[in-house]
Every structure is written in structure tokens, then in C-alpha cells.
C-alpha positions in Angstrom: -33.4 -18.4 39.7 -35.7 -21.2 41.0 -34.5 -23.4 43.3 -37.3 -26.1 42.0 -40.4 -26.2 40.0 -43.0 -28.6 40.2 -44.8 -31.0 38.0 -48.6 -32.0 38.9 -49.0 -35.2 37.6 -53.0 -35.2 37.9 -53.2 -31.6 35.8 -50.2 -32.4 33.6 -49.1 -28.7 33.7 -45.8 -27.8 35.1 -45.8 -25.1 38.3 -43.4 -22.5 39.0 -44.5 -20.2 42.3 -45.8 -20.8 45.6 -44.7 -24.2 46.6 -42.3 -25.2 49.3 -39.6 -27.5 50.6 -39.1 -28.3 54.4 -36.1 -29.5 55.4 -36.8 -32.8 55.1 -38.1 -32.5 51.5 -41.8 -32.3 52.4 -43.9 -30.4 49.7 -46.0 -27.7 50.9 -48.5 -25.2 48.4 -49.4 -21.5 49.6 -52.6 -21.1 49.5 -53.6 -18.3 48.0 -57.5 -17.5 49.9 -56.3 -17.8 53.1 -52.3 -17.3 53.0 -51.4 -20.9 55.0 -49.0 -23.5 53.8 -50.8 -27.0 53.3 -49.2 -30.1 52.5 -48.8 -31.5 49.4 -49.4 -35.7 48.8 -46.2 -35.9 46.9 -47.0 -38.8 44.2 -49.4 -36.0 42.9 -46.5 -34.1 41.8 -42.4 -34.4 40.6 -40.0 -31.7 42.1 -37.6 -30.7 39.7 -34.3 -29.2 41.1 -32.7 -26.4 39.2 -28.9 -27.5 38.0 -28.1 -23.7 38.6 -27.1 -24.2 35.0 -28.5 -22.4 32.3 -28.9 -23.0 28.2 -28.0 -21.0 25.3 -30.6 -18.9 25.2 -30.4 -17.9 29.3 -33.0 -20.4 30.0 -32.7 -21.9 33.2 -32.0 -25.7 33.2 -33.9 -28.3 35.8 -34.1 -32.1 36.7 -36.1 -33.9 33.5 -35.8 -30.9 31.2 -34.6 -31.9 27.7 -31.5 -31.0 26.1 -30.9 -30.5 22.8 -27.6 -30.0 21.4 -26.3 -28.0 18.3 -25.6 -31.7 17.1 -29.4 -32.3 17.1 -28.7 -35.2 19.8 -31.5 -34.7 22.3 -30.8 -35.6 26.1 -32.8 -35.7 29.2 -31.2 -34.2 32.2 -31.6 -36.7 35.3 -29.8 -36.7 39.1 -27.5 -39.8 38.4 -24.0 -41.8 38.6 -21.7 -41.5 35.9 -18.4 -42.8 35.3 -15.7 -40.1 35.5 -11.6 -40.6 34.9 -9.5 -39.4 37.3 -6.4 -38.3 35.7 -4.4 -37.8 39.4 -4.8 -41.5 40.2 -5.4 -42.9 36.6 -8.4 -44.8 38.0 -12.0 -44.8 36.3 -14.1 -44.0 38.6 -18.1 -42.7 39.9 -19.4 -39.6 40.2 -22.7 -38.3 41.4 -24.7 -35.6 40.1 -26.5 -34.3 37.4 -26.2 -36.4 34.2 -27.8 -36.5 30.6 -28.9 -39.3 29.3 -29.3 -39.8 25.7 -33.0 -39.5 24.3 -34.1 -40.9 20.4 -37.8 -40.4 19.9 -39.2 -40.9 22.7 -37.0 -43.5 24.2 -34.4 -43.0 26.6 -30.7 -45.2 25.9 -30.2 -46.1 29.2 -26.8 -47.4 28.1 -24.6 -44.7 29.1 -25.4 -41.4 31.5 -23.4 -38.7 30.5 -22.3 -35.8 32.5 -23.6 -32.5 31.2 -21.1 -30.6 29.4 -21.3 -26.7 28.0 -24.9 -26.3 28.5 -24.6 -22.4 28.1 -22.4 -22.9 24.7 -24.4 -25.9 23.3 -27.7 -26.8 24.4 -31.1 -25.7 24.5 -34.1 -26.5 26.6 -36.8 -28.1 24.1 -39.0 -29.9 26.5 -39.4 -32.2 29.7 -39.5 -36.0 30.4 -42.3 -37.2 33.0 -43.7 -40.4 33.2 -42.0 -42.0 30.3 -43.3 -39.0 27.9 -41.1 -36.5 26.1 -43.2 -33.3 26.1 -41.9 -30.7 23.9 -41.8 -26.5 24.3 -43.5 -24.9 21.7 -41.9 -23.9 19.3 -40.6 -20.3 19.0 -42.1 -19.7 15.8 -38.5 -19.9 13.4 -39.7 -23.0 11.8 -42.5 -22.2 10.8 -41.1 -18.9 9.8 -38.7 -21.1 7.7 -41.4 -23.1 6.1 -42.9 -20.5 5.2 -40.3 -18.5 3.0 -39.2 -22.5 1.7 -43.0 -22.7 0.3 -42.6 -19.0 -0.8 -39.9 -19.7 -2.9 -40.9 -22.7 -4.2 -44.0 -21.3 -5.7 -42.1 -18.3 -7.7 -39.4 -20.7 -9.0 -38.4 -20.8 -12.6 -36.1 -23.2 -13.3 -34.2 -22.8 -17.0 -31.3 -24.8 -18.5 -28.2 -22.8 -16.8 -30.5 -20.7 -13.9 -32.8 -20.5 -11.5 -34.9 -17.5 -11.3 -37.0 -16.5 -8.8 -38.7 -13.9 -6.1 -38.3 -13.7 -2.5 -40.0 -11.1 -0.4 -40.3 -9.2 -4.3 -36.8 -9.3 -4.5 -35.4 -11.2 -7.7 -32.8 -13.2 -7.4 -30.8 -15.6 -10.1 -28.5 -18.2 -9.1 -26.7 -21.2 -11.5 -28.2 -23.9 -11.5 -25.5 -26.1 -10.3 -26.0 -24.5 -6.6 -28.2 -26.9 -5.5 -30.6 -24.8 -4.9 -33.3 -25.8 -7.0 -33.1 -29.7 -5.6 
């Protein structure tokens, strides 16, 4: 587990190993020829705290990163206030923490922050927002997997009155037409 990871803005690559915090949040690189700490001019670079929360595939979660839930709602995780009930007092009230907030296209809703719910059940970590950009993971290769057997099956259809014939990985197969299949 990482306790932070750092974005250089100028390089536009993300940075996992030898950086440092002080304790008053000064940024500090290792470096590497001649083993001393040098300081860092922070607007060249985002820290990104680690929630200490992971996703459904065991990936670990951090500050910006972008959620994406089995819903196919995408949210970016950011340090925030969010309004929490308190069913003790029956009052509505503030928290602060980490929050998601709600990400369509490349547009944050800054209408409501959310707090971050089930990550490990429910979401996965697609990508991360700096500087007003959604930058997407690449993929892990199952859609195109996909689209490839969709294009496969397409090309060996035969499509009758009643049935659908076809071949997948040389395997025939026949289903009714009425499956939906062959829409």
C-alpha cells in the first residue's frame, strides 16, 4: 500500500516510488545518482492520498482516481464535504472525507458529492481526473476480446426463416430466431 502517489503535471505521467512527505506536507524526490532528498516545487506536481480503500479487482484506490460502478455511472474520487444523516439526533448534517463526485463525459456534476460506498463490491478504478481531464487506464484487453468474437460471429451468420445458424470458434451452433440474437 501507498500512502500517496504523485502526478507531474509538466510530464503528464503519474509517479509511484521515491518521493516524500515532511511533516508539513513538503514534497521531496530521492535522487537516484547521488542518494539525497531534494525538494520538489509543488505546482509541478498533484499528491494523491491513498483512501486505504481498494476496488474490485484489489486495485488500490487514491485521491482523483475514477470510479466506475457496475451501474456504468462513473465517479471521481475527491477529499470533500458531504452531507450525512445522523439517525441518533435526526439532524442532516456535514461530514468530511473522501467523497465521489459524479462524472458524465468528461464533466464533473458538481451538484451533489457523494460519500464512497462498497468500493471493493462495486467499483473499479478506470482512470484519473487532473486538470479538468478524465484520463482513462487502458483497457485490459476484454473488449476488444469481445469485439472480436461479435465481428466473428457476425461474418459466419446464416440467418433462415425459423433459425439462426452459425460458427463460433468452429463450433456450430443453431438457435430460434426469436432469441434476439440475430438483431
Amino acid at each position: 500500500m501507498n500512502e500517496f502517489r504523485v502526478y507531474a503535471t509538466k510530464n503528464q505521467e503519474m509517479l509511484y516510488n521515491n518521493f516524500f512527505l515532511d511533516q508539513e506536507g513538503k514534497l521531496y524526490k530521492n535522487n537516484q545518482k547521488n542518494g539525497m532528498l531534494e525538494h520538489c516545487e509543488q505546482e509541478n506536481y498533484i499528491i494523491m492520498h491513498s483512501l486505504n480503500r481498494y476496488d474490485i479487482a484489489n486495485q488500490e484506490i487514491f485521491n482523483y482516481d475514477i470510479l466506475r460502478y457496475e451501474t456504468g455511472y462513473e465517479f471521481v474520487v475527491v477529499f470533500g464535504k458531504y452531507p450525512a444523516f445522523c439517525p441518533g439526533d435526526n439532524l442532516l448534517e456535514t461530514n468530511q472525507g473522501f467523497t465521489a463526485i459524479e462524472l458524465k463525459g468528461s464533466k464533473l456534476v458538481n451538484e451533489y458529492t457523494y460519500p464512497l460506498s462498497d468500493t471493493e463490491l462495486y467499483a473499479k478504478v478506470v482512470g484519473y481526473y487532473v486538470n479538468n481531464k478524465a484520463t482513462y487506464l487502458p483497457d485490459d484487453g476484454n473488449v476488444a476480446i469481445i469485439d472480436e468474437i461479435v465481428n466473428s460471429i457476425e461474418q459466419n451468420l446464416i440467418v433462415n426463416d425459423n433459425v439462426v445458424e452459425g460458427l463460433i470458434n468452429n463450433e456450430k451452433f443453431r438457435l430460434p430466431k426469436e432469441s434476439g440474437l440475430n438483431e
